[in-house]
mmCIF file of the C-alpha atoms, coordinates in Angstrom:
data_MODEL
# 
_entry.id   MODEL 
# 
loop_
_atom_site.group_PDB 
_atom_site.id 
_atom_site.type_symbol 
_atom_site.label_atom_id 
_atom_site.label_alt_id 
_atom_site.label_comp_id 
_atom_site.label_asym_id 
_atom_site.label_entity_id 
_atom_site.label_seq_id 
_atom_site.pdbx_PDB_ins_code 
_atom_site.Cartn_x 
_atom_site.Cartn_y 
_atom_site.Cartn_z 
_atom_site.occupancy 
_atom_site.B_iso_or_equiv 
_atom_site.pdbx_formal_charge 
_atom_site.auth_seq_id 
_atom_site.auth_comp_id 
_atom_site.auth_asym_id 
_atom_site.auth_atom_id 
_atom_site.pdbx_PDB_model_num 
ATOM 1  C CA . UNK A 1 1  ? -14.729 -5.334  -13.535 1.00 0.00 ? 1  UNK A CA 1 
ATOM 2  C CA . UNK A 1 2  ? -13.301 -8.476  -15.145 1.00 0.00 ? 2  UNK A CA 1 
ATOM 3  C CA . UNK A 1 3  ? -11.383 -10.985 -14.509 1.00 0.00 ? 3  UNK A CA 1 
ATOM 4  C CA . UNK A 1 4  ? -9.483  -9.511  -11.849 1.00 0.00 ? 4  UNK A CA 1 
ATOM 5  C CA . UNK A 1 5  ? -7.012  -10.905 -9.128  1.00 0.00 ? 5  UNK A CA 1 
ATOM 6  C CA . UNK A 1 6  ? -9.358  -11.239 -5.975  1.00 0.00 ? 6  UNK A CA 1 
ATOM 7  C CA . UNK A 1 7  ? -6.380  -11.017 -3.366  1.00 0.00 ? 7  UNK A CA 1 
ATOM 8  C CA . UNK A 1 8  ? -5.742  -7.534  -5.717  1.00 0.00 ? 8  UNK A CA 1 
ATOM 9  C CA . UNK A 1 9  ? -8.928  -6.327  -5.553  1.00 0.00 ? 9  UNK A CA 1 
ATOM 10 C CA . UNK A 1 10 ? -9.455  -6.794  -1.791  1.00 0.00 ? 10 UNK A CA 1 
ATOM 11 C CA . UNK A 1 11 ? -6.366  -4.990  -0.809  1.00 0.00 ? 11 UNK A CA 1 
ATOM 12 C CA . UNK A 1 12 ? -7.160  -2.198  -3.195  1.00 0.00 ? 12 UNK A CA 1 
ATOM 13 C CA . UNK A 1 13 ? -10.447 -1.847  -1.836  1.00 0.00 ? 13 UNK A CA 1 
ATOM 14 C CA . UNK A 1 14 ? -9.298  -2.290  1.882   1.00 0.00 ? 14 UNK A CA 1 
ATOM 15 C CA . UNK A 1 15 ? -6.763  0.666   1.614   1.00 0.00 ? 15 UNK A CA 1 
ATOM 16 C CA . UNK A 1 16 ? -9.527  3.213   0.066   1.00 0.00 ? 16 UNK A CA 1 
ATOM 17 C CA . UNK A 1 17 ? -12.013 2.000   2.397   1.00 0.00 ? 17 UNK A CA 1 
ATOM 18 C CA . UNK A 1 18 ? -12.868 2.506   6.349   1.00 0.00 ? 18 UNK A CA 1 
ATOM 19 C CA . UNK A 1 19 ? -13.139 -1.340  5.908   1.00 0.00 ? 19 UNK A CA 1 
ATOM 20 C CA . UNK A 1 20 ? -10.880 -3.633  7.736   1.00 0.00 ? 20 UNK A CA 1 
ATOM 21 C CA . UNK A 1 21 ? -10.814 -7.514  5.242   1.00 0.00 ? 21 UNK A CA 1 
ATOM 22 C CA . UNK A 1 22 ? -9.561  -10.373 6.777   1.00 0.00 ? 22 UNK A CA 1 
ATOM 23 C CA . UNK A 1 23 ? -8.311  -13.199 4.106   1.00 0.00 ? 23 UNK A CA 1 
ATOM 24 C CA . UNK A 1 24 ? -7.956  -16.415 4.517   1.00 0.00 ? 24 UNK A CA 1 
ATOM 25 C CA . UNK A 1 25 ? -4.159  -17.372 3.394   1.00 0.00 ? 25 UNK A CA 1 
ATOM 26 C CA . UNK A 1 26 ? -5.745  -20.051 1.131   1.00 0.00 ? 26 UNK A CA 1 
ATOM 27 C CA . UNK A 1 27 ? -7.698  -17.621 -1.698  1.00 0.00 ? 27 UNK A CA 1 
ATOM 28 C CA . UNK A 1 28 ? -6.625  -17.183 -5.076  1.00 0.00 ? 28 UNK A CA 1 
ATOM 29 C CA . UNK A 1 29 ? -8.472  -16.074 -8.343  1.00 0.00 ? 29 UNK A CA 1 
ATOM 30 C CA . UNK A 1 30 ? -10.327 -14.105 -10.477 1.00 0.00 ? 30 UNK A CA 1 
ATOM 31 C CA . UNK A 1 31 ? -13.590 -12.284 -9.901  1.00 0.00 ? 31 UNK A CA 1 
ATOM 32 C CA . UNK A 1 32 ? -15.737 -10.617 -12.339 1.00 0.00 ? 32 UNK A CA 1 
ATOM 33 C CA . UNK A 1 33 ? -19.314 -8.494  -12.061 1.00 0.00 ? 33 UNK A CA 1 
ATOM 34 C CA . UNK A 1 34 ? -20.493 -4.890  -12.353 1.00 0.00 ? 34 UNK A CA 1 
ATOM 35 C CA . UNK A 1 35 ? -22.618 -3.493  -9.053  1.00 0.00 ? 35 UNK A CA 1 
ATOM 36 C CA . UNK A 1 36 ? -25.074 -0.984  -9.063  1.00 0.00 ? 36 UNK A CA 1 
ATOM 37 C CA . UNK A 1 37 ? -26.836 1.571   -6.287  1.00 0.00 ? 37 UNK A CA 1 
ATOM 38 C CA . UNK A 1 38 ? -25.667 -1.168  -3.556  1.00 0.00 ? 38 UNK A CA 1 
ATOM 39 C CA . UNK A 1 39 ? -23.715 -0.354  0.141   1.00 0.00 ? 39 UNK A CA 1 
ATOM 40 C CA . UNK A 1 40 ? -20.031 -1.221  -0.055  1.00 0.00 ? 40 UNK A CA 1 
ATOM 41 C CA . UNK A 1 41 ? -20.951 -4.041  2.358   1.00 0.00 ? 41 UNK A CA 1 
ATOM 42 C CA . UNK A 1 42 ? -24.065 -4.975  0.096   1.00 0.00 ? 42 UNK A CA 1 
ATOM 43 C CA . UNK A 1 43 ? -21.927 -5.052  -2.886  1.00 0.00 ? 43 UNK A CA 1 
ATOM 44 C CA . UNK A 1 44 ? -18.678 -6.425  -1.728  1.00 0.00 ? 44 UNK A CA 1 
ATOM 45 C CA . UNK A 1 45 ? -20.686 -9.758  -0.174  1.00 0.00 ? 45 UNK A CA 1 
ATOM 46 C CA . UNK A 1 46 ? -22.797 -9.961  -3.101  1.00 0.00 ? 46 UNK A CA 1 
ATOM 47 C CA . UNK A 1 47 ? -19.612 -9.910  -5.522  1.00 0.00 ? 47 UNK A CA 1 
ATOM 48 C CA . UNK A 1 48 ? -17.722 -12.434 -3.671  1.00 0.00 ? 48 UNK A CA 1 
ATOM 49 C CA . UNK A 1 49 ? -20.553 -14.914 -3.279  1.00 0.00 ? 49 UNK A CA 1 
ATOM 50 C CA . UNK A 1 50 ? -20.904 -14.491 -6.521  1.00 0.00 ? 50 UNK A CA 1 
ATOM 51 C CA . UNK A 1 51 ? -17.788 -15.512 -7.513  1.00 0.00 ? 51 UNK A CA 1 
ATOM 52 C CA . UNK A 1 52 ? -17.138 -18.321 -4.988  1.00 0.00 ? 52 UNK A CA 1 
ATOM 53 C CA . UNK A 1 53 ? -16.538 -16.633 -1.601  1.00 0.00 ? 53 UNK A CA 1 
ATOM 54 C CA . UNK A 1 54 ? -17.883 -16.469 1.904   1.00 0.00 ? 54 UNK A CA 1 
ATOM 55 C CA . UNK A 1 55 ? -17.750 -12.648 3.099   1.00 0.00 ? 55 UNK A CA 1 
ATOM 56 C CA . UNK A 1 56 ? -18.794 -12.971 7.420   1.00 0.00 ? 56 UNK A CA 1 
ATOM 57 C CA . UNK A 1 57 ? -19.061 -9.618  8.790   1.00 0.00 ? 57 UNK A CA 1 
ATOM 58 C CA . UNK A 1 58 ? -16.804 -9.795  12.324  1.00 0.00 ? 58 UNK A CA 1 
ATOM 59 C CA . UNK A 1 59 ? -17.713 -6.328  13.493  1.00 0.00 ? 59 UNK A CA 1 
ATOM 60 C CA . UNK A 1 60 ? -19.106 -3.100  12.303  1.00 0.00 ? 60 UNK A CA 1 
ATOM 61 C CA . UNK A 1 61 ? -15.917 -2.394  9.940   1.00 0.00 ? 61 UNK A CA 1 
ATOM 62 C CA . UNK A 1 62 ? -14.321 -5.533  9.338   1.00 0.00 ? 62 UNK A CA 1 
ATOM 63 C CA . UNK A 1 63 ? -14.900 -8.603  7.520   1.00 0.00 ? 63 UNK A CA 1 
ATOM 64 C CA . UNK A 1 64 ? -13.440 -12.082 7.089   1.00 0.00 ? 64 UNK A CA 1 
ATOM 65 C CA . UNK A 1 65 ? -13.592 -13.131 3.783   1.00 0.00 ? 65 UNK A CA 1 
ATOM 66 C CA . UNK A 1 66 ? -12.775 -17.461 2.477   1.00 0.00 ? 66 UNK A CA 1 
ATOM 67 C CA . UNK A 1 67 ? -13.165 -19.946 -0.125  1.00 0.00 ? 67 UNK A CA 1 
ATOM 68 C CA . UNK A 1 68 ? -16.831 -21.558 0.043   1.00 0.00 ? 68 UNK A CA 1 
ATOM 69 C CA . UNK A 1 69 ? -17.165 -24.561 1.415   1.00 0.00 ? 69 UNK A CA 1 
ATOM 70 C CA . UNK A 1 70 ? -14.900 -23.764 3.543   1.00 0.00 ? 70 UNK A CA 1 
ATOM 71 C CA . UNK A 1 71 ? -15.353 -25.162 7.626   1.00 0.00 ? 71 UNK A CA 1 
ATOM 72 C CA . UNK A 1 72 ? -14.947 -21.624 9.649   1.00 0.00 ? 72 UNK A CA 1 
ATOM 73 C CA . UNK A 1 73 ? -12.484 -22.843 12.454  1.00 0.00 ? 73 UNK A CA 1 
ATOM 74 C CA . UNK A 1 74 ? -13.330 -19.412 14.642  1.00 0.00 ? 74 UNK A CA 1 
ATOM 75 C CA . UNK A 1 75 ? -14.858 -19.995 17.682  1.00 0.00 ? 75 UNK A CA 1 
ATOM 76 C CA . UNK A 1 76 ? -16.888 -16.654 16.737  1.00 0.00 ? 76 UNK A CA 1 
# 
């Protein structure tokens, strides 16, 4: 994929996955990469950090996902 909306692509991938995301109401942009023989989890973390993002797993099927750099603010 390229250059595509990253509050788009987490969405689409939320509603044809078992995966609940959490987003941070401050993320906006484009991501871009191609993934290969990885896990969903694998290869959704590895795709956001690539493009800028922290990905923290919450519980077995959910995920937070925020701007790097980011402070966390949870008390997790």
């Amino acid at each position: 994929m390229s250059n595509v909306d990253v509050m788009y692509f987490i969405k689409e991938l939320s509603a044809k996955s078992a995966i609940s995301i959490v987003v941070d109401t401050k993320i906006n942009g484009k991501i871009s990469g191609k993934l290969y023989h990885v896990s969903l989890e694998d290869g959704l973390k590895a795709l956001l950090q690539a493009n800028g993002f922290q990905v923290t797993k919450i519980k077995n099927s959910s995920c937070k996902i925020r701007e790097m750099g980011m402070s966390n603010g949870d008390s997790q």
